[in-house]
BAMARKE-789595 format. One record per residue: residue in one letter; x, y, z of N, C-alpha, C in turn. Coordinates in steps of 0.2 Angstrom, whole numbers, plus 5000, padded with zeros to 4 digits. Layout:
<pts>
AXYZXYZXYZ;...
</pts>
This chain:
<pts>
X536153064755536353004753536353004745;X536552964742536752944732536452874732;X535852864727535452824725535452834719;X535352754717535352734711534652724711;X534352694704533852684703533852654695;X533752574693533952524688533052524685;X533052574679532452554678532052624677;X531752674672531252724671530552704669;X530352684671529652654669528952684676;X528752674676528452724682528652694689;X528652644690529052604697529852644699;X530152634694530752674695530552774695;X530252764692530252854694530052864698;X529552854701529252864707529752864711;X530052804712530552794718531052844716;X531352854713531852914711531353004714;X530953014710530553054713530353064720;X530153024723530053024732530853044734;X531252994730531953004734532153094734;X532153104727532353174727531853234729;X531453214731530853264734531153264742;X531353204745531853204750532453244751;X532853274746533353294747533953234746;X533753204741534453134739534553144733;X535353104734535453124725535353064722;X534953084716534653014715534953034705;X535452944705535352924695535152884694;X534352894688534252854685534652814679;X534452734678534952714674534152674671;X534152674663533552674657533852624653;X533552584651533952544643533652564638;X533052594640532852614632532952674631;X532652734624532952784622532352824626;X531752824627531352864634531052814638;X530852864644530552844651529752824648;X529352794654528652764654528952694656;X529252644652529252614651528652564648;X528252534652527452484649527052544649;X527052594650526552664649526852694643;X526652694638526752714632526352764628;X526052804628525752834626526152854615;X525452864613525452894604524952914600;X525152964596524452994592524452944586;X523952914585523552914578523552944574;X523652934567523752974561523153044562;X522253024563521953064566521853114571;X522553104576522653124583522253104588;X522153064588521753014596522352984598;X522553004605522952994607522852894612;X523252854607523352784612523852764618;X523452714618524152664623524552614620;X525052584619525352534619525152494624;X525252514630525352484634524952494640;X524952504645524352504654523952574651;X523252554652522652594650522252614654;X521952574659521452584662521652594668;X521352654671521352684679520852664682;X520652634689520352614694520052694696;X519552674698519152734704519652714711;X519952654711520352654717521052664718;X521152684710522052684709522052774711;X521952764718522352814722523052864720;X523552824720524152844718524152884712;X524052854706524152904700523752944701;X522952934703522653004704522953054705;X523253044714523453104715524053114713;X524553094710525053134704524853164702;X524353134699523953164690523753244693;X523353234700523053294703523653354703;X524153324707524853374710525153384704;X525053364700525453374691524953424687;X524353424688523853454685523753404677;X523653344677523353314671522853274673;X522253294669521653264669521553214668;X521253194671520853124671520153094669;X520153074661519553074659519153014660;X518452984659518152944659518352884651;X518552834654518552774646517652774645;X517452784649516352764646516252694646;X516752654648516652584646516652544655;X516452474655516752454662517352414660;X517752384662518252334660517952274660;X517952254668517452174666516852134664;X516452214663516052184659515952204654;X515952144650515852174641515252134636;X515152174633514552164627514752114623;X514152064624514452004619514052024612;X514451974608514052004598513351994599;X513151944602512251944602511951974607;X512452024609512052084613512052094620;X512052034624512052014632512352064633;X512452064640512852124644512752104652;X513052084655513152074661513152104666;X512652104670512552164676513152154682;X513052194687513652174693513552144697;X512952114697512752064700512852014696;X512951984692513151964687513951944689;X514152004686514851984689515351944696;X514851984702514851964708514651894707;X514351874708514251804707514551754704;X515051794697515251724694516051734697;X516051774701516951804703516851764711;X516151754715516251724721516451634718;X516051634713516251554711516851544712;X517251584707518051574704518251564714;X517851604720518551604725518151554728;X517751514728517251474733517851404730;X517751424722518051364717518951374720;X519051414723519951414722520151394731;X519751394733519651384741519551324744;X519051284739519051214742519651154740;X519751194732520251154728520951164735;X521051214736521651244741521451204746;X520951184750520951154757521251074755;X520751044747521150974747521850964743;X522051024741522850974737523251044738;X523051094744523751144744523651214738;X524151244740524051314736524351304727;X524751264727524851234718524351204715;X524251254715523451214709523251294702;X523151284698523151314692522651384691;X522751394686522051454684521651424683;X521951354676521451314673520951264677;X521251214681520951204688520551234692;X520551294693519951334696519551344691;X519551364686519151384680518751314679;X518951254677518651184676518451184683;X518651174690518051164697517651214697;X517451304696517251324697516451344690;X516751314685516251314679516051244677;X516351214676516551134674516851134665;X516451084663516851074659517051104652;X516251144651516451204649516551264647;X516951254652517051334655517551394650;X517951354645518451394640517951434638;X517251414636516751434630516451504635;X516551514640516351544646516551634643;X516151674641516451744641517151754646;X516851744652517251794659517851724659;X517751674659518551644658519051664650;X518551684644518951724638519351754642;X518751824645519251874648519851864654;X519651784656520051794662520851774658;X520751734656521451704654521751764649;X521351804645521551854640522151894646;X521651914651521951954655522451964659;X522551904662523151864666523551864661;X523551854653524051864650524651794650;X524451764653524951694655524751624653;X524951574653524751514651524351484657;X523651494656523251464663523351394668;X524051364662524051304667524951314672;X525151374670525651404675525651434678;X525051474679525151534686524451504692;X524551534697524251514702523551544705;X523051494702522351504703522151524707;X522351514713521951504720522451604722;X523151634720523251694719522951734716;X522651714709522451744707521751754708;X521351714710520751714712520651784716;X521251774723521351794728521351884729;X521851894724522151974720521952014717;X521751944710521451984703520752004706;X520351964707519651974708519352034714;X519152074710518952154716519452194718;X519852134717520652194721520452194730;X520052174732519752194738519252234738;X519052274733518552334733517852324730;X517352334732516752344729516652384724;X516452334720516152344711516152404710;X516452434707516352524705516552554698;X516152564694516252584689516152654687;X516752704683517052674676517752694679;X518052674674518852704675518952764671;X519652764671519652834667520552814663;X520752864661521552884656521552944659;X522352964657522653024660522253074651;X522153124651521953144643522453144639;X522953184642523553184637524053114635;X523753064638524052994638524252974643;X524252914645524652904651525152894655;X525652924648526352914650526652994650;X526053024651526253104653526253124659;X526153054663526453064671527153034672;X527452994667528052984669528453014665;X528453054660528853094657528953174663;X528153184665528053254669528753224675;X528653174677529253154681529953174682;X529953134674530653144670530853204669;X530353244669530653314666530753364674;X530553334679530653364687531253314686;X531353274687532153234689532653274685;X532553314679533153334674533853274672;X534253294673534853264670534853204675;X534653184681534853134682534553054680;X534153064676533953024671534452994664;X534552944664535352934659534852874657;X534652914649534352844645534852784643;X534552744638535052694633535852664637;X535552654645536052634649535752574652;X535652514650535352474653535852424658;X535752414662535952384669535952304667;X536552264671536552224666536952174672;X537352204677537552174682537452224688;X537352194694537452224699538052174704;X538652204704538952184707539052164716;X539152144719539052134727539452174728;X539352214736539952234738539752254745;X540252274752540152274755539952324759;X539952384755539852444755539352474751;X539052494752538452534746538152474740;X538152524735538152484730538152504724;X538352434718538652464711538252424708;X537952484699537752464696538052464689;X538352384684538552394680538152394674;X538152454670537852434662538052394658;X537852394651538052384646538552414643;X538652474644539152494639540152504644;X539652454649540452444654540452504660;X539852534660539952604667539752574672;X540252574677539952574684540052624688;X539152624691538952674696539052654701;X538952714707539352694715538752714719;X538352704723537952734728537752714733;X537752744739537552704745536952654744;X536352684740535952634740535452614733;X535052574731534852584726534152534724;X533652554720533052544719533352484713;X533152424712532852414705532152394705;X531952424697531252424696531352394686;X531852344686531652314681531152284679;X530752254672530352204671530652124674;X530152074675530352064678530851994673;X530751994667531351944663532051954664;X531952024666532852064665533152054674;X532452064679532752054683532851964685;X532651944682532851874685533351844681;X533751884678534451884677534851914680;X534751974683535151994686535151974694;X534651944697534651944705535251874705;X535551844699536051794700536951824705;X536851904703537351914708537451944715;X536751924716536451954723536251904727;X536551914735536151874739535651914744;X535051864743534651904742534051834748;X533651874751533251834757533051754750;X532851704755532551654751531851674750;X531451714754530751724751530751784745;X531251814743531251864738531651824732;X531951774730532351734725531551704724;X531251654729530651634725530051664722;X529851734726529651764722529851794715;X530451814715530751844706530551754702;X530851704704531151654701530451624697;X529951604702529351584703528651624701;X528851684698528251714695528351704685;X527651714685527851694676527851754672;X527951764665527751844662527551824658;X526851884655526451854650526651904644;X526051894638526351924632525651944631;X525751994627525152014627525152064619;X524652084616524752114610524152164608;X524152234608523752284605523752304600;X523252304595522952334589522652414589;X523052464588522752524592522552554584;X521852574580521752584575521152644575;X521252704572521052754570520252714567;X519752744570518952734568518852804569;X517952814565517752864564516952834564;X516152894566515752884568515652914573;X514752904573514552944580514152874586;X514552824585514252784589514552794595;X514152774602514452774609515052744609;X515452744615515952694617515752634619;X516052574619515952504620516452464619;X516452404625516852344623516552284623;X516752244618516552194617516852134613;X516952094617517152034617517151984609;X517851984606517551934599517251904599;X516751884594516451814593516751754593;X516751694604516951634602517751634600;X518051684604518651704605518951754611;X519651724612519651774622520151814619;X519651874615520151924615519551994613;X519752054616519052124615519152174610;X518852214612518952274608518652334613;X519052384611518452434614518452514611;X518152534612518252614611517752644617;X518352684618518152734624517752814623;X517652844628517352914625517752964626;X517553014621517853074620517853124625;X518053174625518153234633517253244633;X516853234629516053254629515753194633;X516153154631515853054636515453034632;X514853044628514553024624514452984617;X515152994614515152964607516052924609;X516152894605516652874603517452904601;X517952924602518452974601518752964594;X518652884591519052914584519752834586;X519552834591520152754592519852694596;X519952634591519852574593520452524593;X520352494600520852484604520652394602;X521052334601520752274602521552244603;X521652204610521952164614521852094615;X522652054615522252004615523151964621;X522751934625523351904631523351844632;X523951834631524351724630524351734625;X524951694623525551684618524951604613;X524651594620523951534612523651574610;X523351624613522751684610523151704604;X523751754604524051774597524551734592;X524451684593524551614591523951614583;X523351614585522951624581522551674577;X523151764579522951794576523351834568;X523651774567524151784559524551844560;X524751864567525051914566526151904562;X526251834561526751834559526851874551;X526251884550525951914544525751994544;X525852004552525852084552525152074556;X524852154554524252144558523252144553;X523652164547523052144543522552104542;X522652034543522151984547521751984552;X522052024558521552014563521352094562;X521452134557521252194557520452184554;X520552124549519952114548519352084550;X519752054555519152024559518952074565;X519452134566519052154572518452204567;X518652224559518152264557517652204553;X517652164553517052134552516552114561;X516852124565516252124571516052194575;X516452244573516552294575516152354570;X515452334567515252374562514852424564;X514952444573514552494576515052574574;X515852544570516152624569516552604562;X516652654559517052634552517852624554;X517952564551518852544554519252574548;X519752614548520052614543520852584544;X521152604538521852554539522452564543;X522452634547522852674550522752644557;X523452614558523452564565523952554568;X524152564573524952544577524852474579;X525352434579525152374583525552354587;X525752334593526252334597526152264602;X526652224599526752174603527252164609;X526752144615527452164622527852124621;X527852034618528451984618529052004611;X528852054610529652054606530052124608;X529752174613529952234616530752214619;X531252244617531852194621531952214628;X531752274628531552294638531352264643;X530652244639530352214644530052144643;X530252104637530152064636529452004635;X528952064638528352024638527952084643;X527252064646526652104644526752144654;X526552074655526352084664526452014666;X526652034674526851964677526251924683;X526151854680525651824689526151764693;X525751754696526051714701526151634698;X526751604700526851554698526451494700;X526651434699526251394703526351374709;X527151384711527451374718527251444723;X526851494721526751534726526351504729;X526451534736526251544744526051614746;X525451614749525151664755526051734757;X526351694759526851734763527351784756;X527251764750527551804745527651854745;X526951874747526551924743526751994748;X527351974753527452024759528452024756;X528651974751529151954751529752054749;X529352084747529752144744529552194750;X529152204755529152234760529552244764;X530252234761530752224765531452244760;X532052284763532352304757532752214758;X533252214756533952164754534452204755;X534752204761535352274762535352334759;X535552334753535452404751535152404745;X534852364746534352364740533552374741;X533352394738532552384737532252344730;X531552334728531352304725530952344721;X530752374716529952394714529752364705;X529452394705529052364697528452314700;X527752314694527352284695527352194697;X527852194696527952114698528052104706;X528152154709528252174716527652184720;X527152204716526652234719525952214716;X525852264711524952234708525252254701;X524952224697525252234689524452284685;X524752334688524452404685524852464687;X524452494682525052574684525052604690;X524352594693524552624701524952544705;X524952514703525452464706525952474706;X526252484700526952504699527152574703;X526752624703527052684707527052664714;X526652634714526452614722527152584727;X527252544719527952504719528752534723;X528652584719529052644717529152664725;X528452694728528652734733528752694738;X528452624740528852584744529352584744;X529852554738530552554740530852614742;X530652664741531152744741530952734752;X530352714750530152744759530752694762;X530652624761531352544765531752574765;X531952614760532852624758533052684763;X532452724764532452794769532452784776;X532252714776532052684784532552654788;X533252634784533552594787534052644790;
</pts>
């Protein structure tokens, strides 16, 4: 069979990959000028390779492991935990610690849920499960940073539900692919060969009653029996206006929100460990991770900051030299110099913003909404699934297996 595939970012390769490892003909159709999409990888002027974009691998992001493993790209340790971070006056949070304040968040998103239904906020759970001071709260900085969305949009009692453990017991550390971690979607890209057509961005999907057609921008339309999209999800919620499409799949595209989010990836030098750690009295980090020895520092400090209020505050209209300062005035454990990429997701025109959560209208039964094709179509990208890079591939290969199944 001839598949299409709306989207090269790791959701859509994967799915194109599975298919062609099948024995299908599979076109890629890209708006941008290369593949990864939110996986970005780049050297620093002193060659410390960063991310723009998805960084942290899970001990339980299964998926990319094994790529990484069947591709032969290492997988190295970041030295750091994600959720918990070093605050300026030293604290540091043990797991029980964290276990603790993450049962609050679901005790707090559980009772709220039993008296007023599942529309109820981030912030709402945060205020019943801390009280009133909770913004002041490190693990609310971090949570709201994280979520990337306006806490009083997306839905606390999902997030609670999702974000929190993922289901899995506490396990520290993660890890990056070494070479960057968009050397698993390029290794991809360069196994698919020419069926990959960048600077083609998809723009209508026509209805029709046979197969299916994907129109670009530059007026090409493709023809295939069957086809993946795995856009972000701004793009796709343009596009699903010419699809008839299940009602539990419209309200989830319709009804999710997208967040923005913004990296400062900056060349440092020094033999200090790796570390992350929380601005001062602001919900936004820093980190640096360890070098292939694990012991010291690599030479890049990464600081991130999620929600369009958070980077509101940080004078980036001005570039990034303000908050450059502020992260080397708290950050005096490694020398910061002026060599720095910074990369904001909300002005990306691909993908429009960072990562997606749930709106406030979501329901339990959502969460199964893409487990299922729409005639000839399937569904993938983070928005589909878990908004991380094993989410997105995970993405990927579900819709290749729907589309095979029917």
């Amino acid at each position: 069979m001839k598949f299409l595939v709306a989207g090269a970012g790791l959701a859509g390769l994967n799915a194109a990959w599975e298919l062609q490892k099948k024995g299908h003909e599979v076109i890629v159709l890209e708006a941008n000028s290369r593949v990864g999409g939110r996986c970005w990888s780049e050297k620093l002027p002193n060659g410390a390779v960063i991310e723009h974009g998805g960084e942290f691998i899970s001990v339980h992001d299964h998926t990319i492991r094994g790529i990484c493993a069947e591709f032969g790209l290492p997988i190295v340790a970041l030295g750091i935990p994600f959720d918990r971070r070093h605050q300026v006056d030293g604290s540091f949070p043990s797991s029980d610690d964290l276990t603790k304040t993450m049962a609050k968040m679901s005790d707090a998103a559980a009772r709220l849920a039993a008296k007023n239904g599942y529309a109820i906020s981030l912030r709402e759970v945060a205020r019943e499960a801390f009280g009133p001071e909770y913004e002041s709260l490190p693990y609310c900085q971090k949570l709201f940073a994280t979520t990337t969305c306006d806490p009083d949009l997306i839905n606390g009692y999902a997030v609670a539900a999702k974000m929190q453990r993922e289901g899995f017991e506490y396990v520290e550390h993660r890890g990056r692919v070494m070479a960057g971690n968009d050397a698993v979607a390029k290794e991809i890209a360069r196994r698919l060969g020419d069926s990959v057509r960048l600077n083609s961005p998809v723009v209508r999907v026509p209805q029709t009653k046979t197969g299916v057609e994907l129109e670009t921008a530059g007026g090409e339309i493709f023809k295939a029996d069957r086809a993946v999209i795995a856009v972000p999800l701004p793009i796709l919620q343009k596009l699903i206006d010419t699809l008839d499409l299940p009602a539990d799949m419209v309200k989830a595209i319709k009804g999710r929100q997208m967040g923005a989010a913004v990296k400062l990836n900056i060349a440092v030098s020094g033999d200090a460990p790796p570390r992350g750690v929380q601005a001062p009295n602001a919900p936004w980090w820093s980190w640096s991770t360890a070098d292939n020895g694990g012991d010291r520092q690599r030479g890049a400090l990464t600081a991130y900051a999620g929600g369009k209020k958070t980077m509101a505050t940080l004078g980036l209209e001005n570039g990034a030299q303000a908050w450059l300062e502020q992260v080397r005035a708290y950050r005096t454990d490694v020398t910061v110099s002026d060599d720095y990429i910074l990369t904001n997701w909300a002005e990306q025109p691909y993908t429009k913003g960072a990562y997606s959560m749930p709106g406030l209208d979501w329901q339990p039964e959502l969460d199964g909404a893409f487990n299922h094709a729409a005639g000839n179509i399937a569904f993938a990208g983070e928005h589909t699934h878990f908004a991380s890079l094993n989410g997105a591939l995970e993405s990927g290969a579900r819709a290749a297996k729907l589309l095979t199944l029917i």
